[in-house]
Steps between C-alpha positions, in 0.01 A plus 500: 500500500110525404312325734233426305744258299730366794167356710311375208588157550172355599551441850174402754384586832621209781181514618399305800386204474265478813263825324396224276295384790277799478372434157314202655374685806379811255301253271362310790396815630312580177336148411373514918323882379391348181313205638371720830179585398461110401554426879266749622805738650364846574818739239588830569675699268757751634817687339807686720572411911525129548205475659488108407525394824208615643317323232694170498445461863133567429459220239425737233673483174712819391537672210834716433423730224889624454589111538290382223570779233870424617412133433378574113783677413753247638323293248434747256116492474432846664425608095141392490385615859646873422345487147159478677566733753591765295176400262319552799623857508808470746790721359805328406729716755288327782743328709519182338470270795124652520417496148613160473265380768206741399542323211449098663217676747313637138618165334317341770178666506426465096585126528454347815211740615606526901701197494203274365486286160845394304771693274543394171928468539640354844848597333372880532603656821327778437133389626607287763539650813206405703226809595584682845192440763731846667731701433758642779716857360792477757710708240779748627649783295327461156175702432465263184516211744250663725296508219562169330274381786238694396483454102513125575155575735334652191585213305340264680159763532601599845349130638794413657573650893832733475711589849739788500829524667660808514902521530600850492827612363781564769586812395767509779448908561510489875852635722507097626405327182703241336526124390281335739473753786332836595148643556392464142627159530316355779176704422482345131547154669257514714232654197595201289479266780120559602419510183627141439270391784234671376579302126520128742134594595421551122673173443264354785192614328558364177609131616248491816732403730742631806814574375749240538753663670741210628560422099592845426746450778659230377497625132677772592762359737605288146507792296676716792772213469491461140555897484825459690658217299418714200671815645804269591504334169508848324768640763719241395589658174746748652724220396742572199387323230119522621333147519162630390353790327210768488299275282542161712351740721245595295397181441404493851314726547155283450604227781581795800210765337179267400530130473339297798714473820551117472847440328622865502721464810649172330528654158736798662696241752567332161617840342734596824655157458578513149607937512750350809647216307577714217661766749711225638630398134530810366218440240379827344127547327694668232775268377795800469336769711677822436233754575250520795184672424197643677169506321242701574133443370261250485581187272383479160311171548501441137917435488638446895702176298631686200547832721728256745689374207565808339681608808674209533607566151702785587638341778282712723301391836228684619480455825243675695200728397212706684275265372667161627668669827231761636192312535289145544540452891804758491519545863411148648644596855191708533214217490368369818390159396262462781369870482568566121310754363697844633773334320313389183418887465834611570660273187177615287649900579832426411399379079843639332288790337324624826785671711591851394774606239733554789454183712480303196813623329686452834393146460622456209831631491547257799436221335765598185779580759387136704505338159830710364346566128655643247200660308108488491276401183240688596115343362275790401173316485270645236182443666589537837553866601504399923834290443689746221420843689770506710763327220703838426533587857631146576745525206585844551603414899681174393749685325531787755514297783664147358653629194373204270346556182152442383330320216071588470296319237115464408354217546166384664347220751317282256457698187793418308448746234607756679885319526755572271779261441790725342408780739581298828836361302588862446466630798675232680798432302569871573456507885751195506723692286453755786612267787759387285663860459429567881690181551764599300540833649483365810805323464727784310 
């Protein structure tokens, strides 16, 4: 039977209901950065490691650059922002996460002029992110996100102080290297770590005051804790029909990645609850799950909803992805909440895109044999060549090593031009008509 016809019957995602909650702690988040400059906060605009908690604890007001592109194309209003960055000379095939916020940082010099005087349209997201008074480049793996840092400093006529932290690649090369041990390992650790001591005596410079290390401590002992309900929460979808999905997931990514502390380690006690009560009735984020899925990529901000529908429609779940499962906090146990820097470093290393091929494949296939998927939709974002390098070695191992099939598509982060609709259906419908034949054969 063509599965195109048998699982167009408009079914939707059973999504949770408790992700709801982060709406309202994303566009708090936004109207506190909006209103910052009002209350005389000192902003710094940053893009990559969560370095937010050095700044929360330091009363300064953070910027996330990914976060607020994200942000725009959730609500699809990235078109203006990347319209003036590429008048502004910034070539389309930029990763779109920069190019969308080039675009606010050049929308807010021609009509705010450094953050003073007044827009002409508080509906347009595009000129309102507040001017940086620093900028912090913590970014690991991407040269364009090294560089992001950089273009944003010429922006602004190189007036605002810029701090550099360096997080080399683990290129995992030594006899003793692996995930989280060896030479290479402890050496890279210790780099990133001085160097993040070195950026708290930046921060103390630019606010005038000792660093206050007692609220970093207890920032980070919340998110520590928030990081392991998450984890549990996600673990929890071993269970046969899976009570949430890859994008309940990626719906929370803001609270555990860049929101302020307060509420975060509520918001993912609320999430456990609600993922354990479904696991206890049986309750499934798809409502007839059939297939399990992995998914690796970054989201396409512009459709996580209609993406999670779609899916449902054809009676798959995705489960787990390298986006969702292999980074934010990812190794919790490792933070020292009264000594937490080492450990800070340590989860900045281990960004999904930062281990080499090798480790990172490992990784992977552990999580699709932990999850038991059938097949992997595989995200090829157009304007983001750090995440899609290693996409045909990950497919290529998945079905030597688990046998599944694999379904790749073009997309993007936040451009949605670059998505095609009938392509994705394509290429879909056919790797389920793959697990179906496997299945099939399976039982001959």
């Amino acid at each position: 039977m063509n599965i195109a016809v048998q699982h167009a019957t408009g079914k939707k995602a059973n999504k949770l209901q408790s992700t709801r909650i982060a709406g309202k702690l994303v566009n708090d988040y936004w109207e506190m950065v909006w209103r910052a400059k009002e209350e005389g906060k000192l902003i710094c605009w940053y893009e990559g490691s969560a370095i937010n908690p050095f700044l929360e604890a330091a009363g300064i007001c953070w910027v996330h650059g990914e976060a607020y592109s994200a942000m725009l194309a959730a609500r699809h209003q990235e078109a203006k922002a990347q319209q003036v960055a590429e008048e502004r000379g910034y070539m389309r095939e930029l990763c779109s996460y920069a190019r969308t916020h080039l675009g606010c940082a050049v929308s807010n010099q021609r009509l705010r002029g450094d953050g003073a005087g007044a827009a002409p349209d508080d509906d347009d997201l595009t000129w309102k992110l507040p001017a940086p008074d620093m900028i912090i480049s913590a970014y690991a793996y991407c040269s364009t996100g090294q560089q992001w840092d950089e273009m944003t400093s010429r922006i602004f006529g190189k007036k605002v102080p810029i701090f550099n932290v360096s997080i080399p690649w683990i290129w995992g090369s030594k006899p003793d290297s692996g995930y989280l041990q060896g030479q290479e390992w402890e050496e890279t650790s210790d780099y990133v770590t001085r160097q993040l001591h070195e950026m708290i005596a930046f921060i103390e410079k630019q606010t005038g005051k000792p660093y206050p290390w007692d609220r970093l401590y207890e920032l980070m002992a919340d998110i520590k804790r928030a990081s392991e309900l998450r984890l549990e929460a996600m673990d929890l979808c071993t269970a046969q029909p899976a009570p949430a999905s890859f994008f309940d997931w990626v719906v929370s990514i803001a609270p555990i990645n860049n929101l302020p502390v307060a509420g975060v380690k509520d918001y993912f006690e609320t999430v456990l609850a609600e993922v354990k009560a479904r696991v206890a009735s049986g309750e499934g984020a798809v409502p007839d799950e059939r297939y399990r899925l992995f998914f690796d990529g970054i989201m396409n901000w512009n459709k996580v909803g209609w993406l999670a529908n779609k899916f449902a429609n054809y009676d798959a779940a995705v489960i787990a992805g390298r986006y969702t499962h292999m980074a934010f906090w990812q190794e919790p146990n490792l933070i020292d909440p009264n000594a937490p820097v080492r450990g800070m470093a340590q989860n900045f290393l281990i960004c999904p895109n930062n281990h080499s091929s090798p480790i990172l494949i490992k990784l992977i296939m552990d999580l699709c044999r932990k999850f038991e998927v059938d097949g992997m939709v595989i995200h090829a974002s157009r304007t983001c060549r750090a995440f899609t390098n290693p996409q045909f070695l990950i497919a290529e191992t998945a079905h030597r090593e688990l046998g599944i099939p694999t379904s790749m598509f073009e997309g993007d982060v936040t451009d949605e031009s670059f998505y095609k609709d009938e392509i994705l259906n394509s290429r879909v419908e056919a790797m389920l008509e793959a697990i179906d034949s496997r299945r099939i054969a399976g039982a001959a």
